[in-house]
Backbone bond lengths (Angstrom), bond angles and torsions (degrees), N, CA, C in turn:
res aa  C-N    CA-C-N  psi(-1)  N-CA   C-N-CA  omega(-1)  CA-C   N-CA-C  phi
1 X - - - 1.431 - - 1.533 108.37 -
2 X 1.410 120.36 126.23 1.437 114.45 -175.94 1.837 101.15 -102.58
3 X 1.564 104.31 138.49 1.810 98.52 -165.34 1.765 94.85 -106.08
4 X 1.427 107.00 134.43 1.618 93.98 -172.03 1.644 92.22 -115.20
5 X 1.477 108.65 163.05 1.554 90.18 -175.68 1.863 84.06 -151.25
6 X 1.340 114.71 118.11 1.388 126.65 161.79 1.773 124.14 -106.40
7 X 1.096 103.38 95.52 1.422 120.22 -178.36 1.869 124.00 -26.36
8 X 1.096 74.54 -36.83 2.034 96.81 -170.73 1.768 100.88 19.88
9 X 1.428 101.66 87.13 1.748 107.34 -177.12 1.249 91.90 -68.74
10 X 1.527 116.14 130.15 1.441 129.69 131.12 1.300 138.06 -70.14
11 X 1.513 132.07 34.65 1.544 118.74 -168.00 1.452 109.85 -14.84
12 X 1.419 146.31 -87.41 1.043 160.56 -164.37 1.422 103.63 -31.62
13 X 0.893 136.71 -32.84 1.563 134.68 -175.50 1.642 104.44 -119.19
14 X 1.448 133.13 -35.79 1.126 123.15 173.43 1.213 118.52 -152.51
15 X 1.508 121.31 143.10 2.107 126.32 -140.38 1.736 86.48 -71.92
16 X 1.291 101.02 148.86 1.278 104.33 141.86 1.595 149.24 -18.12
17 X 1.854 88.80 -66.90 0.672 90.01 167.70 1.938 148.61 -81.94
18 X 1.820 100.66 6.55 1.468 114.46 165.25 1.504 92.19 -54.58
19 X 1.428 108.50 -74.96 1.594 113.26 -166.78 2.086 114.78 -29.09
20 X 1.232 97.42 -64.74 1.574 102.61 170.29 1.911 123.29 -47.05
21 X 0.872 83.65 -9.20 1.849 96.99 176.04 1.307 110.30 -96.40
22 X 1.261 114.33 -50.35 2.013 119.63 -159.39 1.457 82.05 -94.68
23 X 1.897 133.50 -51.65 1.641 95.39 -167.18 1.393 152.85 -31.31
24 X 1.822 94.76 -34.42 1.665 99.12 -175.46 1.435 106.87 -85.69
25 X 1.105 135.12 11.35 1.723 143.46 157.70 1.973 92.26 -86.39
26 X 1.343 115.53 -83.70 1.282 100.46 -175.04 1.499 134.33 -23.38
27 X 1.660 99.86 -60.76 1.960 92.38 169.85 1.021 104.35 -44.19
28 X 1.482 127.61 -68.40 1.527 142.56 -143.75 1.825 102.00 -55.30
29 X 1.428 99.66 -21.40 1.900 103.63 160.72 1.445 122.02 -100.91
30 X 1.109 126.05 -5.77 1.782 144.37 -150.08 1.919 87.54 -88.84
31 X 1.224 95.99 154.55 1.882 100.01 139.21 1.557 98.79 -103.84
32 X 1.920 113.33 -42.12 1.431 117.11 -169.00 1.444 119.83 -121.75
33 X 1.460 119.50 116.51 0.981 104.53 156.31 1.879 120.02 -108.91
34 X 1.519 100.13 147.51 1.403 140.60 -179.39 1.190 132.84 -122.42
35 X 1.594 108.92 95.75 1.313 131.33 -171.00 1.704 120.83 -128.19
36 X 1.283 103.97 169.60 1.561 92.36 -167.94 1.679 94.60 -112.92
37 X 1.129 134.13 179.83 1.565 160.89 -146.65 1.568 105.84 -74.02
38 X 1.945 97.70 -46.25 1.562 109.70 -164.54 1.745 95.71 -113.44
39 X 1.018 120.70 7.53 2.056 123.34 163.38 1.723 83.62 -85.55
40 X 1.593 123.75 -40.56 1.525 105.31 -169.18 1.127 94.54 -83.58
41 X 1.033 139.53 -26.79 1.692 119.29 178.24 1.431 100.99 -75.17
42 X 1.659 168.15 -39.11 1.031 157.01 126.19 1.297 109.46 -1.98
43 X 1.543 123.85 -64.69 1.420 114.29 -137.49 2.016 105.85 -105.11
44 X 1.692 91.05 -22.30 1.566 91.00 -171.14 2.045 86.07 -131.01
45 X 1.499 116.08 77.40 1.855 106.47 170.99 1.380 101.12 -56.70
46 X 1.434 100.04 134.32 1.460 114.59 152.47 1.542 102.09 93.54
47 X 1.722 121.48 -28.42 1.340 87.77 -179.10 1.264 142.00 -88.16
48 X 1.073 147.58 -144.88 1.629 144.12 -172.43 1.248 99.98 -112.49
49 X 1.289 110.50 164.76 1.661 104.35 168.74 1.704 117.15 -77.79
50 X 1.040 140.37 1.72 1.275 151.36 -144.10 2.057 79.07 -126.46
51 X 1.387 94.27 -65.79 1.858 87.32 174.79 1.661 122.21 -37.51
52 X 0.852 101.18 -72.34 1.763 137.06 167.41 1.668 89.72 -30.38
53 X 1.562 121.54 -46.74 1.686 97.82 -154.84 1.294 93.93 -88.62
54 X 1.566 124.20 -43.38 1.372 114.82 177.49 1.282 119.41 -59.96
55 X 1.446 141.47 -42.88 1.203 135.99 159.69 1.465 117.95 -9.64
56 X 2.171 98.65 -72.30 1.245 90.73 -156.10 1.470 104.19 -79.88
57 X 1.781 122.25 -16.94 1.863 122.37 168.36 1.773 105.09 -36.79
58 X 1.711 107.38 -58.13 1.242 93.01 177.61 1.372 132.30 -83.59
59 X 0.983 109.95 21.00 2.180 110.59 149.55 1.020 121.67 -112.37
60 X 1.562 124.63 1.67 1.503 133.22 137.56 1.416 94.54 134.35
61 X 0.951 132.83 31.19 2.009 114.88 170.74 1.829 93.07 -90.90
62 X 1.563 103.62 131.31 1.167 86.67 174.83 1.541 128.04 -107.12
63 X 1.867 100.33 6.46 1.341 117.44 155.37 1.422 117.02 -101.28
64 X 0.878 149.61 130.36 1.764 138.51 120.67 1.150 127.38 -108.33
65 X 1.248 96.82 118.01 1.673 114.95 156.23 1.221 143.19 -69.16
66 X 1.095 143.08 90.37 1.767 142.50 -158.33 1.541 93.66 -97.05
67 X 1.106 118.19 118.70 1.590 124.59 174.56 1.906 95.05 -94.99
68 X 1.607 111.44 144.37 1.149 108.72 -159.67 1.901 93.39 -126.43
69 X 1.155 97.82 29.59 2.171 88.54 -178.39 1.494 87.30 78.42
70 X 1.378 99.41 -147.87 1.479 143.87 -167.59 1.692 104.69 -63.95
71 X 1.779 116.55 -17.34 1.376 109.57 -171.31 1.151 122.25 -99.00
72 X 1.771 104.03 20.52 1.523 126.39 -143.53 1.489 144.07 37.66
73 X 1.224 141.81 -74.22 1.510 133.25 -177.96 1.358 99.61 172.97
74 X 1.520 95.39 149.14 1.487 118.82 153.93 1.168 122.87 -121.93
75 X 1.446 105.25 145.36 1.665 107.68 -163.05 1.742 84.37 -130.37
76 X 1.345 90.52 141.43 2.275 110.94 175.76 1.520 89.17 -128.08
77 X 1.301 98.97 121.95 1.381 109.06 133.49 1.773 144.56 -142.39
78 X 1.173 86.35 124.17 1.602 107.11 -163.86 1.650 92.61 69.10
79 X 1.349 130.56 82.07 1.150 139.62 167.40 1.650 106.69 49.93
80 X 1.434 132.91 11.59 1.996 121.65 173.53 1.553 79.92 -104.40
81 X 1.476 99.97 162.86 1.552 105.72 -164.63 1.514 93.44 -161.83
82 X 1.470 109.43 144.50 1.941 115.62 -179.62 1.666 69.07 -148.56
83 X 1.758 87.86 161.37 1.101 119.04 151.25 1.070 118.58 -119.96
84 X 2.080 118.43 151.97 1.018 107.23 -176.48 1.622 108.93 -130.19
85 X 1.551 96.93 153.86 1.711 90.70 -169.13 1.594 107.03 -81.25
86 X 1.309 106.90 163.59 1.704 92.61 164.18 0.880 124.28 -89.54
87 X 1.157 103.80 -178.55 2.375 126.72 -150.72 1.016 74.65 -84.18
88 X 1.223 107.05 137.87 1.864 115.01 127.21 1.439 127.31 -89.53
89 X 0.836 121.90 129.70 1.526 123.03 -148.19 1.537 100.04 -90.27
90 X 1.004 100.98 137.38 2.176 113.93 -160.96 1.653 81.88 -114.49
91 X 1.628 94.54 134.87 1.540 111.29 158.17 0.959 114.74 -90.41
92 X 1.196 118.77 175.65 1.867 130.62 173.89 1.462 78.49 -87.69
93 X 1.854 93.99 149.47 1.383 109.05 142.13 1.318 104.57 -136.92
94 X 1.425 100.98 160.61 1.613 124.26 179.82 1.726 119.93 -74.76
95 X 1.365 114.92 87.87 1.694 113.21 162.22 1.885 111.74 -23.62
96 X 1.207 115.35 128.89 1.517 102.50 150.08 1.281 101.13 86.28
């Protein structure tokens, strides 16, 4: 069973800093974590995304995904890392 765990910080309903407390238990249960650009600006200020991936590698997620908006995502695993651009989304067209 692979356990994925996406944070989706709410400041408005719960501090930051809860989130910064329970994450390093969450990886430490995760295979993946999946977060967006501005949960890492909440949960890790100031660091890089390269900071951010080793961080959470070393409390055991052995995926993370940083979704970046419009600049698409980066995915680490076990510290190798690509980025990926985003889709452009293809319509059907009609043969004939």
């Amino acid at each position: 069973m692979t356990v994925p765990i996406d944070p989706n910080a709410r400041p408005l309903l719960v501090p930051p800093s809860a989130y910064r407390e329970r994450l390093p238990r969450w990886c430490a249960l995760a295979d993946i974590l999946r977060l967006s650009e501005d949960d890492l600006a909440l949960l890790l200020p100031g660091a890089t995304l390269e900071e951010a991936c080793d961080t959470w590698h070393a409390a055991g997620a052995r995926l993370v995904v940083i979704t970046l908006g419009g600049r698409g995502s980066l995915a680490s695993i076990d510290g190798l890392r690509v980025t990926v651009s985003p889709r452009t989304p293809r319509w059907p067209t009609r043969a004939g």
